[in-house]
C-alpha positions as CSV (number, residue, x, y, z in Angstrom):
1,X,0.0,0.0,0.0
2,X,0.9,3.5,-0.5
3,X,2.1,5.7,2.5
4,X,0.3,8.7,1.0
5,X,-1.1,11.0,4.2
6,X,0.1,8.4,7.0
7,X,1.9,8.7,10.0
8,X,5.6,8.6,10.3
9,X,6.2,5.0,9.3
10,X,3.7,2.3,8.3
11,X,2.0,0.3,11.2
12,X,0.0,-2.7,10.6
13,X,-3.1,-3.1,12.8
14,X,-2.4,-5.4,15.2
15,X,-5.8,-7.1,14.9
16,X,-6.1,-7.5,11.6
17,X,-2.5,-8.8,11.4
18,X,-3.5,-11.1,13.8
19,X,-5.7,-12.7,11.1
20,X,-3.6,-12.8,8.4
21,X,-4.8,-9.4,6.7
22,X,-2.1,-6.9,5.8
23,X,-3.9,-3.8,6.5
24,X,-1.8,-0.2,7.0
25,X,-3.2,1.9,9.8
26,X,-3.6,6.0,9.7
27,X,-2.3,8.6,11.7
28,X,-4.3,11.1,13.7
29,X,-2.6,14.3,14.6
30,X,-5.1,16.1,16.7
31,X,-5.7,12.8,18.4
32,X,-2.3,11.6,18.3
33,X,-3.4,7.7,17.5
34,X,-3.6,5.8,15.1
35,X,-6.4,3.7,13.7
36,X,-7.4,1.2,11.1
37,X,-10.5,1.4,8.7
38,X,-11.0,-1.9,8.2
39,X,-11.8,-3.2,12.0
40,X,-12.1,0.3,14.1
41,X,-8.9,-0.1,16.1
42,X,-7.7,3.0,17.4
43,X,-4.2,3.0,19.7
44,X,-1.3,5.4,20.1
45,X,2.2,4.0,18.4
46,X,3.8,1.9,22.0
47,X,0.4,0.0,21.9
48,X,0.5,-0.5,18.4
49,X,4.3,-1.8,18.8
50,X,3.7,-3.5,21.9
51,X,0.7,-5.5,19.9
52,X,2.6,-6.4,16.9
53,X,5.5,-7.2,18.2
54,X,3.1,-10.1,20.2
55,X,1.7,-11.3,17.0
56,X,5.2,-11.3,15.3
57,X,5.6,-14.2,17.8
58,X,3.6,-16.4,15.1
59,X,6.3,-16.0,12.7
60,X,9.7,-16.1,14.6
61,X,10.7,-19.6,13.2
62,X,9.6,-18.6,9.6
63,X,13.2,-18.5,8.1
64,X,14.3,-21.7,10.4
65,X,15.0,-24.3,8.6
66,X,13.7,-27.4,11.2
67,X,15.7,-30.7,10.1
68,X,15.7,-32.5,13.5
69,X,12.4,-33.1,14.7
70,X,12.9,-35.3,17.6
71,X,14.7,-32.3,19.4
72,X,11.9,-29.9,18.8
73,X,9.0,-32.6,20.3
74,X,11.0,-32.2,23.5
């Protein structure tokens, strides 16, 4: 997506993130948040950091490559 009339960098919305949907939130000045049209969140940028960074969690092995299986089961 564009980053035409957002806030300093592009967030993702945590919620929709957590389901998969890459979806760029907008910056409010006068309310100094930002927020998401898709799914009405609204949060200023260290809850929006704090919340992805939880749902990055999902992902953290991504670029692992897992050969030894019997380690992980333990």
């Amino acid at each position: 997506m564009a980053q035409s009339g957002k806030g300093k960098l592009n967030y993702r919305c945590p919620l929709c993130f957590m389901r998969d949907i890459d979806m760029d939130m907008f910056y409010d000045r006068d309310k100094k948040e930002y927020y998401c049209l898709r799914c009405q969140y609204t949060g200023d940028e260290a809850d929006v950091l704090a919340k992805n960074e939880m749902v990055r969690m999902k992902y953290r092995r991504m670029y692992d490559r897992i050969t030894d299986f019997e380690e992980e089961a333990k």
